[in-house]
C-alpha positions as CSV (number, residue, x, y, z in Angstrom):
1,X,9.3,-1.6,-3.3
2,X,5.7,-2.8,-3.9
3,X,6.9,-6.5,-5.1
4,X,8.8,-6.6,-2.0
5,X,6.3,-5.7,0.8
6,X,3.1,-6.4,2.5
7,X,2.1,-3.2,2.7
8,X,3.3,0.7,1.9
9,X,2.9,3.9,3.6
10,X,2.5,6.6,1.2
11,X,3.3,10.4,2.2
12,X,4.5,11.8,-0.1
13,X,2.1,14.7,-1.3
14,X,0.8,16.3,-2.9
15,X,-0.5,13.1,-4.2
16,X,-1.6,14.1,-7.6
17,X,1.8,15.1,-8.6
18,X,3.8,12.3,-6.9
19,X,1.7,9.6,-6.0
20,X,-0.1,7.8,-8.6
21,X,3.0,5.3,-9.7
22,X,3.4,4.1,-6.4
23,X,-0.2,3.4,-6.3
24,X,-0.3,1.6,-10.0
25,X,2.7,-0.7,-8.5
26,X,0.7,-1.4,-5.9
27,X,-2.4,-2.6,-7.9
28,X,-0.1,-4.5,-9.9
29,X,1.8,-6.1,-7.5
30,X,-1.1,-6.7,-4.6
31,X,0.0,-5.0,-2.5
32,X,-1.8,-3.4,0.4
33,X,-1.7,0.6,0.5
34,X,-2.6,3.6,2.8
35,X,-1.9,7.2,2.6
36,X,-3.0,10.7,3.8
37,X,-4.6,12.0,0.6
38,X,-7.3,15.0,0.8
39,X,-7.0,15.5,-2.9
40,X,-10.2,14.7,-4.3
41,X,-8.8,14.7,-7.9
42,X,-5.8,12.3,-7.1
43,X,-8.3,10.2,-5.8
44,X,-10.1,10.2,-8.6
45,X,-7.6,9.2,-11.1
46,X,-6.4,6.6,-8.8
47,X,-9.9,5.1,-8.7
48,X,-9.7,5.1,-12.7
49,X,-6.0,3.9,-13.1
50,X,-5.6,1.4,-10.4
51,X,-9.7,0.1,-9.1
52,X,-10.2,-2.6,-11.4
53,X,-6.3,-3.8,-11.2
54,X,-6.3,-3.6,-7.7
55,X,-9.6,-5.8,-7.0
56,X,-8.1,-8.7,-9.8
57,X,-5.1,-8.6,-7.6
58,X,-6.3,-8.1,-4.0
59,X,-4.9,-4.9,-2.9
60,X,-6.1,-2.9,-0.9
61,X,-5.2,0.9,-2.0
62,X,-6.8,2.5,1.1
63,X,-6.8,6.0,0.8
64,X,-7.3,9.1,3.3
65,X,-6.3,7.1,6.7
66,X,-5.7,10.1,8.9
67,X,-7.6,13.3,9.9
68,X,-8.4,13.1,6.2
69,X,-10.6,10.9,6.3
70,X,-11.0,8.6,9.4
71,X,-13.1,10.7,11.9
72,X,-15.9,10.9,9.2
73,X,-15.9,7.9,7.5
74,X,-15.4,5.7,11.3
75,X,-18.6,7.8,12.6
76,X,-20.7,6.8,9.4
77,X,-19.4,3.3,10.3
78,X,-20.6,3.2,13.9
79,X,-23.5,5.0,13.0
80,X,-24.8,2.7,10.5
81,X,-23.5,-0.3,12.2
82,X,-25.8,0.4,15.9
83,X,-28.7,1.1,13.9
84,X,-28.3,-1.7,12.1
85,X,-28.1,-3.6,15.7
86,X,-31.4,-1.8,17.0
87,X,-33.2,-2.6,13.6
88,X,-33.8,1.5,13.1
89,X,-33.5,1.3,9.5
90,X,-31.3,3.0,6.8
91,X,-29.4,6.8,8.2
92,X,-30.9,9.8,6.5
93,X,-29.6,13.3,6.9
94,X,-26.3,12.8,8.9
95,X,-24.1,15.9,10.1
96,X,-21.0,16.0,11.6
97,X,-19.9,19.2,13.8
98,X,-16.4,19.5,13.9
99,X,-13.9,21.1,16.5
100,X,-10.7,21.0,16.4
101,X,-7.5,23.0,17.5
102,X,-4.2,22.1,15.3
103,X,-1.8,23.9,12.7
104,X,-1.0,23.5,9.2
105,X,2.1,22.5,7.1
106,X,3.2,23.6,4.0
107,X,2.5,20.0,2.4
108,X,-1.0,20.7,2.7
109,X,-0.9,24.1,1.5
110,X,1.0,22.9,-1.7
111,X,-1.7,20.6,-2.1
112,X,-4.2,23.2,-2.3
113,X,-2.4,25.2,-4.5
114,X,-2.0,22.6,-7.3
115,X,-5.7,21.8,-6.6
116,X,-6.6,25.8,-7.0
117,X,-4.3,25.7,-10.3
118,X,-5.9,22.5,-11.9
119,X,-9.0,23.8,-11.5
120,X,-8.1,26.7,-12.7
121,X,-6.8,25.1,-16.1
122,X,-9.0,22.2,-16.7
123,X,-13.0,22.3,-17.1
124,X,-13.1,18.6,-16.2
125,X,-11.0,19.3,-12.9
126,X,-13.4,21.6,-12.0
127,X,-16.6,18.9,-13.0
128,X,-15.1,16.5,-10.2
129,X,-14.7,19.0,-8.0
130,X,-18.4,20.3,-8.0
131,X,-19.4,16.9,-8.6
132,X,-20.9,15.6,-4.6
133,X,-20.9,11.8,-6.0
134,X,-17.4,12.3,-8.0
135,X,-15.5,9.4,-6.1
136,X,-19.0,7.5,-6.0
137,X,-17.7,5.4,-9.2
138,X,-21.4,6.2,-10.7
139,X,-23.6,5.6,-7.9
140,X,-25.6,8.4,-7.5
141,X,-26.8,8.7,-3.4
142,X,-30.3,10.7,-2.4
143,X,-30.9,13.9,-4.2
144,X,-29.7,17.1,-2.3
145,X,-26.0,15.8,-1.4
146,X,-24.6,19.4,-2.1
147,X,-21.2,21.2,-0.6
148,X,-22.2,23.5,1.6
149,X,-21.1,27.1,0.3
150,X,-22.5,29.7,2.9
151,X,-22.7,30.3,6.8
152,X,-26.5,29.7,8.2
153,X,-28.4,29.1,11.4
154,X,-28.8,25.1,12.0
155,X,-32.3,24.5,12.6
156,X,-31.1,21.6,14.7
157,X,-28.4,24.0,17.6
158,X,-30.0,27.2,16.7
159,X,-26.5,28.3,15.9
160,X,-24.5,29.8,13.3
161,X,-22.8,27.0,11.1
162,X,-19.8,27.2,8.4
163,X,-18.5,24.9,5.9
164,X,-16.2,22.8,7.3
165,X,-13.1,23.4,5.2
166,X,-12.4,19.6,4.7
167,X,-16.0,18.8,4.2
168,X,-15.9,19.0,0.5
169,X,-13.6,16.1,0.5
170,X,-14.6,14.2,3.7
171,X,-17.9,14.1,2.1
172,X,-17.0,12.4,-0.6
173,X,-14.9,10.0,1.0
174,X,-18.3,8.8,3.2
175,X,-20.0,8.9,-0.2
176,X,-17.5,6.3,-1.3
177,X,-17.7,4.1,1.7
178,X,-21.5,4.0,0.7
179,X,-21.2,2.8,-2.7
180,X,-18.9,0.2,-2.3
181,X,-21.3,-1.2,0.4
182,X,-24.0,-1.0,-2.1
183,X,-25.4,1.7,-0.8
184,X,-25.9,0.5,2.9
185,X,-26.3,3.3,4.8
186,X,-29.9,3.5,3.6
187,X,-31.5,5.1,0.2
188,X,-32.1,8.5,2.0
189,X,-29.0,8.8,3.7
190,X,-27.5,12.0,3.1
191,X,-24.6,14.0,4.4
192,X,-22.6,17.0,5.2
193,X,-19.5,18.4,7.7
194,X,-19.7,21.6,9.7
195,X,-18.5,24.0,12.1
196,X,-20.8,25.7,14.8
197,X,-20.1,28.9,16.6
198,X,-22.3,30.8,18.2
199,X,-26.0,32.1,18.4
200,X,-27.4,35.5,17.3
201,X,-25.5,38.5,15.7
202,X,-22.3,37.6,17.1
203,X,-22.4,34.2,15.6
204,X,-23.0,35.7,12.5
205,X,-20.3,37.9,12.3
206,X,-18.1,35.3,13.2
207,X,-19.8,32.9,10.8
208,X,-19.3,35.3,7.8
209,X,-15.8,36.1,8.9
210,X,-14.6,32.4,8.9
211,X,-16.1,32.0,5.3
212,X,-14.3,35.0,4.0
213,X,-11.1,34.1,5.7
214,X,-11.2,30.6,3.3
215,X,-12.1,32.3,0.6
216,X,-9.9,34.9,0.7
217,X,-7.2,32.1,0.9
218,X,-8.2,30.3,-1.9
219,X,-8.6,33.8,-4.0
220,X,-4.6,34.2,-2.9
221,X,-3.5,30.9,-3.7
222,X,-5.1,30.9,-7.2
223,X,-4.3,34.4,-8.0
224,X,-0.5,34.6,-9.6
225,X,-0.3,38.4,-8.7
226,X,-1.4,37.5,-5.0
227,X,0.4,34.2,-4.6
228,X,3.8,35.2,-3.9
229,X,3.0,37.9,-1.4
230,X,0.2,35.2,0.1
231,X,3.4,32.4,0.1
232,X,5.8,34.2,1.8
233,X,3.3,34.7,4.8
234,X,2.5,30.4,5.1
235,X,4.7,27.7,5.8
236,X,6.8,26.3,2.9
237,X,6.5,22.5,2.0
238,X,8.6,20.7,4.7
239,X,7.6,22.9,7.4
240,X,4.9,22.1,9.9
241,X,4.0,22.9,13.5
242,X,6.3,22.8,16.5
243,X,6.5,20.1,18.5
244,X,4.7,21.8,21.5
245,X,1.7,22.8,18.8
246,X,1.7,19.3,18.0
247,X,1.3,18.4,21.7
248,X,-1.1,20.9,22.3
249,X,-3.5,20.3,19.6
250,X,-7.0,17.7,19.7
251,X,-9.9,17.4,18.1
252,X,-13.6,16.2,18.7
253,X,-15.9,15.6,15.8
254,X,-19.4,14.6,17.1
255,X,-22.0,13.2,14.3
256,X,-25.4,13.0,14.4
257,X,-28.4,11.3,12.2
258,X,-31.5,10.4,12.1
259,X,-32.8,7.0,11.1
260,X,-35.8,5.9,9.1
261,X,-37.9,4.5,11.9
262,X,-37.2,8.2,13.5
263,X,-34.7,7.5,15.9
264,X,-31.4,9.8,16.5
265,X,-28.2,8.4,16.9
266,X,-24.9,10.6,17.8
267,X,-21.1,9.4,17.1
268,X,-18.1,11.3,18.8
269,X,-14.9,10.6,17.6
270,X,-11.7,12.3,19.9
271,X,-7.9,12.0,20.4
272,X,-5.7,14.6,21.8
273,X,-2.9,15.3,19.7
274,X,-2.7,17.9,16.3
275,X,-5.3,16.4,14.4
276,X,-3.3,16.5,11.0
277,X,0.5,16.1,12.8
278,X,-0.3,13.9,15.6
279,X,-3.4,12.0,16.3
280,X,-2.5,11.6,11.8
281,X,0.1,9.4,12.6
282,X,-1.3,7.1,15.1
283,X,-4.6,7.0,12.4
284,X,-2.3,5.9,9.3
285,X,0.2,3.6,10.8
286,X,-2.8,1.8,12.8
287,X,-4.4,1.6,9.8
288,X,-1.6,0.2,7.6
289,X,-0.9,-2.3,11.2
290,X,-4.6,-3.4,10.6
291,X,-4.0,-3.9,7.0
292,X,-0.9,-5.8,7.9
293,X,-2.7,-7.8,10.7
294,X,-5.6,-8.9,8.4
295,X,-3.2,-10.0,5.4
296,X,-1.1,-12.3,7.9
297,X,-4.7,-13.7,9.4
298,X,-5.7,-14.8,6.0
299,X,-8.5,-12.3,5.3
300,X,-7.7,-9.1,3.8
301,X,-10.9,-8.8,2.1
302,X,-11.8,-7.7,-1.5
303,X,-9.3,-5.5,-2.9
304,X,-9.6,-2.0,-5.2
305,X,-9.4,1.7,-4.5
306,X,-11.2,2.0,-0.7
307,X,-11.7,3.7,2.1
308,X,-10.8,3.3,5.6
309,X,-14.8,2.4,7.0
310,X,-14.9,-0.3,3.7
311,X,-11.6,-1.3,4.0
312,X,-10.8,-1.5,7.8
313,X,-14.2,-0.7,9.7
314,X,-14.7,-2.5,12.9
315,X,-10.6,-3.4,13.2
316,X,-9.4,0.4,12.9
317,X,-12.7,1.1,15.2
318,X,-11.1,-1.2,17.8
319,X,-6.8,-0.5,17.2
320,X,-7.8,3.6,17.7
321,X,-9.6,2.7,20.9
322,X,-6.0,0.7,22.6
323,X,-4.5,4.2,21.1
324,X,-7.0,6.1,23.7
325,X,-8.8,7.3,20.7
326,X,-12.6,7.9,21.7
327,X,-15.1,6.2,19.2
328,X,-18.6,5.8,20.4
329,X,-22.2,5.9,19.8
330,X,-25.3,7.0,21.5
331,X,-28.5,6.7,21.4
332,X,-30.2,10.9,21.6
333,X,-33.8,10.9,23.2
334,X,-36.6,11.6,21.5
């Protein structure tokens, strides 16, 4: 299959049990790649199986081309790329809030299950895992690019903040993004993902509940006493939201930094659509169009294992926007 196209749509996860051949063939065969991975330890091994192959060849294995991980990375993109324009210097701390309203499938909970188990069974799972630079391939960003753990009040809203649940791999992803471009984004640039409720006590309780609620999911899902009572109450792999979910669903991710020279810079990134089984599918097949689009053009750029900002940047920016995707930057006052 890899021999006989342009490019190859990958989902099939979880990736880290099914999905590293397909990537190897495509390394070896140059051929262009995209998937939905969240799996920081498939990525990972892909990186150390398939990089170096892929860049003698010229394929582009881009990984993480839907909800996982195009909001983040795109926003770093614009973000960078208008302060760049305005000659602010390099981003330093960089959050994005995320909202979002959407289901889940049980794809993505089997992928967090064999996640929970590796890391349950292998020490150097769990090294990657903790590790903020682990898809970084050595570079090592500012010091203090840490997951966050617990809720707290940002200094920035005054309000209660969580993890967001796909920050620890989102934030890895932009990490990436920032080493292959030789660490563009500036030498202070740091980031992180979060969710924002509400102020005072009642943003606290709500704050503390939503962290429990993930970690009392992840206790279940790693627990073999607690898993089969905690399976039969989620969806099983091949089940998914309802079409009207789907329809129902959006989300709205809004990013802010601040540059060296002081200056703040905000990035909102929107689509309507379940974020993970809608608005997903117009991200990844756009992407693997651009991909497509850019080979047939004659420039399809280096090859190796990438990310969607490296990989497809300012052509993804622009495909998303004719797919009434909003993706734009402004400039916060003082």
């Amino acid at each position: 299959m890899a021999s006989r196209s342009h490019v190859v749509v990958s989902t099939v996860g979880p990736y880290q049990r099914h999905g590293l051949p397909l990537v190897e063939a495509c390394a070896r065969a140059g051929t262009d790649y995209a998937d939905l991975t969240g799996e920081v330890l498939f990525v990972r091994e892909a990186i150390d199986r398939a990089h170096d192959q892929a860049r003698a060849t010229g394929a582009r294995i881009v990984v993480s081309c839907g909800f996982d991980s195009v909001p983040s990375d795109l926003a770093v993109h614009l973000l960078h790329r208008r302060a760049e324009q305005d000659g602010a210097g390099g981003l330093t701390d960089t959050t994005l809030y995320a909202r979002a309203k959407g289901g889940v499938s049980g794809g993505t909970i089997d992928s967090m299950r064999l996640l929970l188990q590796e890391a349950g069974e292998s020490r150097e799972a769990r090294r990657v895992l903790r590790d903020p630079e682990s898809l970084s391939g050595g570079f090592r960003g500012a010091p203090g690019q840490e997951d966050v753990a617990r809720p707290f009040v940002d200094a920035g809203t005054g309000r209660w903040v969580v993890p967001f649940f796909m920050g620890p791999y989102n934030t890895r992803v932009v990490r990436r993004s920032h080493a292959l471009r030789g660490a563009a984004y500036g030498p202070r640039f740091r980031y992180r993902e979060l969710i924002a409720t509400s102020r005072g006590p009642g943003g606290a309780v709500r704050a503390t509940a939503m962290t429990a609620g993930l970690g009392a999911l992840a206790v279940g899902l790693s627990t073999p006493g607690l898993r089969r009572v905690v399976d039969r109450l989620l969806p099983a792999p091949g089940e998914g939201p309802s079409e009207e979910s789907r329809s129902a669903g959006w989300f709205r991710m809004r990013t802010v930094t601040t540059t060296e020279d002081g200056s703040r810079y905000a990035a909102t990134v929107a689509a309507s659509g379940d974020p993970g089984y809608a608005a997903t599918s117009v991200m990844l097949g756009q992407s693997a169009l651009v991909l497509l689009a850019s080979r047939r053009a004659g420039r399809p750029g280096e090859g190796g294992v990438l990310t969607p900002a490296v990989a497809l940047g300012d052509d993804l920016v622009e495909a998303l926007i004719r797919q009434d995707f909003t993706l734009e930057v402004e400039r916060l006052r003082p």
